[in-house]
N, C-alpha and C positions, 0 to 999 in steps of 0.2 A: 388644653382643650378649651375652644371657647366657649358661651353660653348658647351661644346658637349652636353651636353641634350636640353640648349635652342634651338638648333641648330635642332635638331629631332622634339621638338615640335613645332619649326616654319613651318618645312617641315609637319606635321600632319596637322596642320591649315590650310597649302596653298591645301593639299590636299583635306582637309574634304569640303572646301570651291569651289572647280574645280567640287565635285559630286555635292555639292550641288545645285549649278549653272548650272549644268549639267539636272538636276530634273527637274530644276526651266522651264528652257527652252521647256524640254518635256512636262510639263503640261503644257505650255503657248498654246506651237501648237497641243495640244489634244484638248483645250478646243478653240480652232480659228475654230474649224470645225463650231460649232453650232448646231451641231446638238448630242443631247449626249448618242441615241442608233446608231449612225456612229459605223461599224465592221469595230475594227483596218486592220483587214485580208483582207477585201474587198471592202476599199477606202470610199467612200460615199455610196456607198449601204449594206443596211441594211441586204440582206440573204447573205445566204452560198456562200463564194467562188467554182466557179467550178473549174473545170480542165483546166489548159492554153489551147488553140486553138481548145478548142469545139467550135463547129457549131450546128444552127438547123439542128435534122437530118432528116432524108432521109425514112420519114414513107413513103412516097407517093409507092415506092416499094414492101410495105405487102400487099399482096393478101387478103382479104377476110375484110377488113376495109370500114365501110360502113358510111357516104359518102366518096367517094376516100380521101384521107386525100392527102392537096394540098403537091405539090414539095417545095423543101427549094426556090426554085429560087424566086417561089411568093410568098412565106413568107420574105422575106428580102424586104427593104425598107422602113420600118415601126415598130417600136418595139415590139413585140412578147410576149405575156406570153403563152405556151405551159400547159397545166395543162393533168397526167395523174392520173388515178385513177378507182378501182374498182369501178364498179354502184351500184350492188346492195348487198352490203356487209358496215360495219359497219362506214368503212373509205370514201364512197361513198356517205353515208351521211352526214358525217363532211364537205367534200370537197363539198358537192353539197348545203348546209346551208351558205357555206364559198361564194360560187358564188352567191346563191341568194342574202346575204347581201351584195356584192358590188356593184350591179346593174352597166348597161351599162352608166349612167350617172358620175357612178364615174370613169371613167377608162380613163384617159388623152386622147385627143384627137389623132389620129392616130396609136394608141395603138390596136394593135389585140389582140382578146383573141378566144383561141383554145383546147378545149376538147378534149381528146381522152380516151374512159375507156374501157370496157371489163365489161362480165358478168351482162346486164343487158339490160332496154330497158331503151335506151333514152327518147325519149317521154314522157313517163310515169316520170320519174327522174327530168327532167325540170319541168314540173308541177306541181311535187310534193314538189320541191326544191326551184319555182319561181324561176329558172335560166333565166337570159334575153334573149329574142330571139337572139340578137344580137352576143352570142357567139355561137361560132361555135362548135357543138358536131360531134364524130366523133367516131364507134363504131365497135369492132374486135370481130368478131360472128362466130368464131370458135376457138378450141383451138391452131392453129399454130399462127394464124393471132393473137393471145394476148400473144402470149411468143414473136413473132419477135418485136412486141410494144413493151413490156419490157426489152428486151435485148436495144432495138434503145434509148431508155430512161432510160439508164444506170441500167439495172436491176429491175427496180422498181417491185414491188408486191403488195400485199392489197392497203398498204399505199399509200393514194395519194401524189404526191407534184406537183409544180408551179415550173418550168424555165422560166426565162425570157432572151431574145433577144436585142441584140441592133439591129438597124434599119441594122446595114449590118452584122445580120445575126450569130455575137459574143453570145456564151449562157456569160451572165456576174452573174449572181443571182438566185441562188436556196432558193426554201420554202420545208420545209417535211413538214408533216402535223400539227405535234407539233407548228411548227413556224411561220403559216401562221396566221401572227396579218395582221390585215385591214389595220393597217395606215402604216405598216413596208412595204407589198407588193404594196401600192398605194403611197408610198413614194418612192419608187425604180423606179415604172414604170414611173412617173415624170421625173426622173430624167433621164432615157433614155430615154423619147419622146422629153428634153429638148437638148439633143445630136446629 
């Protein structure tokens, strides 16, 4: 072997050895979280990244939303899960199975939780879902007052989902409907009533 090739295969070594170490280091601080459904994309919380510098928004402004759905100002100071969703369509049921399993006991202390759907009767939908009195429904009973809902909730249609709120007011964590596991959305809200 001549010196120029030890010389190349040294430099391979030191290299192979720089990624390797390299790797090493990234799985160390992947696996320091502790927690091993942590979303790379969105820190310690477990849903969907939103969009930087959303806010709770501003339903309290749609006409025809029955009870008035409160202003952001008194939604802020307390962590937020916002859930919208069709009532009485097939995604309405998912999400209203999804509320009755979590009951008001499991939902961190100071943690608000806030309904807002379209197309259907409340009433009726909690009772039949065991939704806990404690969360708050809020219902758009005509067709303008449930398209300016969905526009204010980024579009949303059938499909329900869950945002969640940091105490001042940050949307930090979204669920669609697909993704809305119990322990992933009451593992998230934890962690901002813990903020």
């Amino acid at each position: 072997m001549t010196e120029r090739t030890r010389r190349i295969v040294r430099r391979l070594v030191v290299v192979d050895l720089v990624v390797l170490g390299a790797v090493a280091i990234f799985w160390v601080l992947a696996q320091g979280s502790g927690d091993d459904r942590a979303n790379v994309v969105n820190g310690e919380l477990r849903g969907s990244k939103p969009p930087a510098g959303q806010t709770v928004p501003d339903l309290a402004r749609v006409a025809g939303v029955e009870p008035r759905f409160p202003a952001p100002a008194k939604l802020r100071g307390r962590p937020l899960m916002i859930v919208g969703t069709c009532i009485d369509c097939r995604s309405g049921q998912v999400i209203g199975g999804f509320l009755g399993r979590l009951g008001a006991d499991d939902i961190p202390d100071g943690v608000r939780v806030v309904v807002v759907g379209w197309d259907g009767d409340a009433a009726t939908w909690r009772t039949e879902q065991h939704i806990p009195g404690a969360f708050e429904i809020h219902v758009a009973r005509n067709a303008a007052a449930t398209s300016a809902v969905q526009d204010g909730l980024e579009g949303i249609t059938e499909s329900g989902r869950a945002y969640l709120y940091d105490a001042s007011g940050r949307w930090r964590s979204t669920f669609h409907l697909g993704q809305m596991d119990r322990d992933d959305v009451l593992h998230d809200l934890e962690r901002l009533a813990k903020h």
